[in-house]
C-alpha positions in Angstrom: -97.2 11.5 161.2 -99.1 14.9 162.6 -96.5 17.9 162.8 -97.9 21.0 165.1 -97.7 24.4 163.3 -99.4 26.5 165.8 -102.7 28.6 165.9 -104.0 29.6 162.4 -103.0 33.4 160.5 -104.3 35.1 158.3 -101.9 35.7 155.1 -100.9 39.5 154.2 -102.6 40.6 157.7 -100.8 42.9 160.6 -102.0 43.6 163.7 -102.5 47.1 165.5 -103.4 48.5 168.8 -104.6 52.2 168.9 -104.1 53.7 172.4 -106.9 56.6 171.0 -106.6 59.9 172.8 -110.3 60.8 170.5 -111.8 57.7 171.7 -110.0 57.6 175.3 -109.6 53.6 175.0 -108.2 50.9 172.9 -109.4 49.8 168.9 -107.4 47.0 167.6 -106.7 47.5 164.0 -106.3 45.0 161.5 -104.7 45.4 157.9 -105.2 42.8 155.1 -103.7 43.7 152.2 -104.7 41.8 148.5 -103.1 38.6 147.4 -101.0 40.1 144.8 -100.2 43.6 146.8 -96.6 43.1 146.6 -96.9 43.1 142.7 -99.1 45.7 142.5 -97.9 49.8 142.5 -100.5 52.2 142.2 -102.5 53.5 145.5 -105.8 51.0 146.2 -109.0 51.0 147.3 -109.8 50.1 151.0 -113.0 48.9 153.1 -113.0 49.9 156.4 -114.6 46.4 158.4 -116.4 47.5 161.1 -117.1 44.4 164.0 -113.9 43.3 163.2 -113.9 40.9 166.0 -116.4 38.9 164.0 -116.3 40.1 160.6 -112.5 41.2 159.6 -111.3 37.2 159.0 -114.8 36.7 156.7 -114.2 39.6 154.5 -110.7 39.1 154.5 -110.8 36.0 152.8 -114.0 36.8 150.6 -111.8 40.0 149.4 -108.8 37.6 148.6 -111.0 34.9 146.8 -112.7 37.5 144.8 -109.4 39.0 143.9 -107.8 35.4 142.5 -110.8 34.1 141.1 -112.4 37.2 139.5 -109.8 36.3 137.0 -109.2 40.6 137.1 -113.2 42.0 137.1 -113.1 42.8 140.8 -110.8 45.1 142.0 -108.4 44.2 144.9 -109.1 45.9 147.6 -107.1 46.2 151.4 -109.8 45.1 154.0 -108.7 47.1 157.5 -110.8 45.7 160.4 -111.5 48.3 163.1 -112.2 46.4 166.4 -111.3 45.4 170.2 -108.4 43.9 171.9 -110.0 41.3 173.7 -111.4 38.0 173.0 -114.2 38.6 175.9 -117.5 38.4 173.5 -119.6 40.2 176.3 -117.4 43.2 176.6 -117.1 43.6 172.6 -120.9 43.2 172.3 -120.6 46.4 174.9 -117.8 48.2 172.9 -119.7 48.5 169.8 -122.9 49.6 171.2 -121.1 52.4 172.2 -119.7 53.1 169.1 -121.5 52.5 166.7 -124.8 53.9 168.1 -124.9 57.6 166.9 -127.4 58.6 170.0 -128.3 57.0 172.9 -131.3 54.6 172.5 -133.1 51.7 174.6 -131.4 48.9 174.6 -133.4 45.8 173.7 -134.4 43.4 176.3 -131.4 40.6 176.5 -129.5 37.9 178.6 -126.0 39.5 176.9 -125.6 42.7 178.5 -124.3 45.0 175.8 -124.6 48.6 176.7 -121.7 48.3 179.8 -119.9 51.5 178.3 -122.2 53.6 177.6 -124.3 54.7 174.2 -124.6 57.5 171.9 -120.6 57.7 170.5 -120.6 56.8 167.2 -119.8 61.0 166.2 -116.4 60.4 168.0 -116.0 57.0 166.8 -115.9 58.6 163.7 -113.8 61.4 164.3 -111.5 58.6 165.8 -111.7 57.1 161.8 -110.5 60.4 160.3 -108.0 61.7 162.3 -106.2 58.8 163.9 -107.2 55.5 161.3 -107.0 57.1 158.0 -103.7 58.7 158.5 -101.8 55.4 160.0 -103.4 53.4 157.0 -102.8 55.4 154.1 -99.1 56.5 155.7 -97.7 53.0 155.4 -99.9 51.0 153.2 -100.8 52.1 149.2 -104.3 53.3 150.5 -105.8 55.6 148.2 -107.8 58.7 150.3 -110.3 58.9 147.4 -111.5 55.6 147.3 -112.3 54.8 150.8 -114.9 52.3 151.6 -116.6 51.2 154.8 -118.7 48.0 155.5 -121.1 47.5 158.6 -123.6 44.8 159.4 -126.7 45.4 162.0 -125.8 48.4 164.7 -122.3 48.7 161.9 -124.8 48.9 159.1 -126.8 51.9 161.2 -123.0 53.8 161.7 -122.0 53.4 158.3 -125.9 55.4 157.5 -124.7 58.1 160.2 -121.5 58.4 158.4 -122.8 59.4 155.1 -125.6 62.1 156.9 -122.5 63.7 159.3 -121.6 65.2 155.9 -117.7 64.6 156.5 -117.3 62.7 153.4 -115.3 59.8 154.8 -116.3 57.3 152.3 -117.1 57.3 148.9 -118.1 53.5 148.7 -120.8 52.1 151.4 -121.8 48.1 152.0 -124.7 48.8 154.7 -126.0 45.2 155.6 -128.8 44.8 157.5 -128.9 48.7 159.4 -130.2 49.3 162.5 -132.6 51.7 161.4 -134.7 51.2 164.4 -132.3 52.3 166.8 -133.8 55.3 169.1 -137.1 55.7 167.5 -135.4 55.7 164.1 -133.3 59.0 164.6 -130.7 58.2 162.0 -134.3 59.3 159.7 -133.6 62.6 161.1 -130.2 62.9 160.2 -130.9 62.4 157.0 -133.3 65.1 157.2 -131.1 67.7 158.5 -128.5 66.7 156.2 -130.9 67.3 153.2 -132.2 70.5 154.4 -128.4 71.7 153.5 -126.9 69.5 151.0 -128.2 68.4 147.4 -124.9 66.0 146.8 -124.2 62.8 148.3 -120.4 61.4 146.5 -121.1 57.9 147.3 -121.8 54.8 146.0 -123.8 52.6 148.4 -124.6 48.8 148.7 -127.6 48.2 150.8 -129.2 45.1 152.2 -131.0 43.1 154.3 -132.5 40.0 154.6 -135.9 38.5 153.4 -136.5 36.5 156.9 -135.5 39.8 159.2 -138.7 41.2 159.0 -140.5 38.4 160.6 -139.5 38.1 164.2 -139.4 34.6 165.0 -137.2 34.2 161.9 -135.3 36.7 162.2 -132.4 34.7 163.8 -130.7 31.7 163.5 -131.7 29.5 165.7 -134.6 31.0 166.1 -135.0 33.1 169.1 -137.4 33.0 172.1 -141.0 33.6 171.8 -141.0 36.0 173.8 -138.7 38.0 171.9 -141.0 38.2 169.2 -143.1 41.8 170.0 -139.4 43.1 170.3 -138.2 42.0 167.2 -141.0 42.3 165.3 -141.1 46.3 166.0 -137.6 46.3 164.3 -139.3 46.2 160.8 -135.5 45.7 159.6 -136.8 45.0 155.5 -139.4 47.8 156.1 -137.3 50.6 157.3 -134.4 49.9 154.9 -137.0 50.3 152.0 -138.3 53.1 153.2 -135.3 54.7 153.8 -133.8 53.9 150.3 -137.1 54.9 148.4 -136.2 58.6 150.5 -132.4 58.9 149.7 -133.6 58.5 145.7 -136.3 61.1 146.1 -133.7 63.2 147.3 -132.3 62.8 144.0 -128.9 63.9 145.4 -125.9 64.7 142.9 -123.2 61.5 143.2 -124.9 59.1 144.9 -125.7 55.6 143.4 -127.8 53.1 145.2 -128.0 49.5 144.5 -131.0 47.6 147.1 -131.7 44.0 147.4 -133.1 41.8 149.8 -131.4 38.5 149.9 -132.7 35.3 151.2 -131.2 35.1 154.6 -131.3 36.1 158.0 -130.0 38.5 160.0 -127.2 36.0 161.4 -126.7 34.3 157.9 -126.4 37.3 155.9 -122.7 38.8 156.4 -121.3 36.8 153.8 -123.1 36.9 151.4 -124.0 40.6 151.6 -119.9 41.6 151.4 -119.5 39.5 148.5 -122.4 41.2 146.8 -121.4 44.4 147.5 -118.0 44.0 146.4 -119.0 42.6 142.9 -121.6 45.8 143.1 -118.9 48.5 144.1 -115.5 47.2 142.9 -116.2 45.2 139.5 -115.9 46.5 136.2 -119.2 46.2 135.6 -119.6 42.2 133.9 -121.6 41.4 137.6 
């Protein structure tokens, strides 16, 4: 005998819609707290999940499975997903271009049109984090300020790199997964730049990586995508870039911030999960990883 419960939810999750005045529009957020948050009293860390669309129900769960099964070496953490209400993939493919992209850039050649909204907002996108997300987060749920962290993957990867050069200090913990670095002729390079030329202290402990197979076009995606994609994809140089990048933020030797860089054997579709998993044993362990 089959008894009908209704559509699947996650456990210890609520559900938000921002009407943003920074943003002018809509962000759906989404709060999971830890399995054992009801037991637990002193303020936590939290990981702010950009593409939550996609991503907030994966890191969700990882978050919780690593909290029960860690048997107490990672640290539970709230996972609050910051995405779109609608279930139209087209329209949240445009949504994020426009917000996570920290200047306008070319958009790459593609049957999904994703830059319908417009380019180039990721500094109010973040000013929309600071003064409208943290404050609703940390005023009803045991969010501690000084222990916020942020994960993005691809164009999220490339915001949560212009988040640490704006020099605001949102986040002191960082999961960058496969970062756009390519985006407009590699600019996010020279924001790093300026933000050296006046800072020598970066607070921040960062998680970055990318997969082995995303340098080589043809492989870069699962399944694998069109030959005549390939010049396109190939120009992305997505392992290249993140090395070189990383090799310059430790030159920099700047005061506070802590890098750990791998490249893991996936590709660019493949590599969310495993990537957040990493970077939470990396960032919120006590070390045993």
């Amino acid at each position: 005998m089959w008894t009908e419960h209704g559509s699947l939810s996650l456990d210890g999750t609520q559900v938000y819609d921002l009407d943003s005045p920074a943003l002018g529009d809509k962000l759906r957020i989404t709060v999971s707290t830890p399995a054992f948050y009801a037991a637990l009293t002193s303020p936590l860390p939290t990981v702010y999940v950009l593409d939550a669309n996609m991503c907030l129900p994966i890191a969700a769960s990882i978050a919780r499975a690593m909290e029960t099964l860690s048997m107490g070496s990672c640290a539970p953490v709230i996972c609050v997903g910051i995405g779109y209400p609608t279930d139209n993939l087209v329209d949240v493919m445009s949504l994020r271009t426009r917000d996570l992209t920290p200047v306008p850039g070319d958009v790459p050649e593609s049957p999904m049109p994703i830059d319908r909204f417009g380019m180039g907002g990721g500094p109010t996108f973040l000013e929309t984090l600071m003064a409208e997300v943290f404050p609703f987060v940390e005023e009803r749920y045991r969010s501690d300020p000084a222990q916020r962290g942020i994960v993005g993957w691809s164009l999220g990867g490339l915001f949560c790199l212009h988040a640490l050069f704006s020099g605001r200090d949102a986040f002191s913990k960082a999961i960058v997964i496969s970062p756009s670095i390519w985006w407009a002729d590699r600019e996010i390079g020279v924001e790093e730049e300026k933000y050296a030329a006046g800072h020598d202290d970066m607070a921040c402990a960062v998680y970055a990586t990318v997969g082995e197979r995303e340098e080589t076009a043809l492989s870069r995606m699962w399944p694998r995508v069109p030959a005549e994609h390939a010049d396109q994809l190939a120009k992305a140089e997505m392992v290249s870039n993140l090395d070189r990048l990383v090799d310059r933020l430790r030159t920099r030797h700047y005061a506070g911030l802590t890098i750990h860089h791998e490249v893991l054997p996936e590709h660019h579709t493949s590599i969310f999960p495993a990537a957040f998993t990493r970077g939470l044993l990396h960032l919120y362990s006590d070390g045993v990883y």
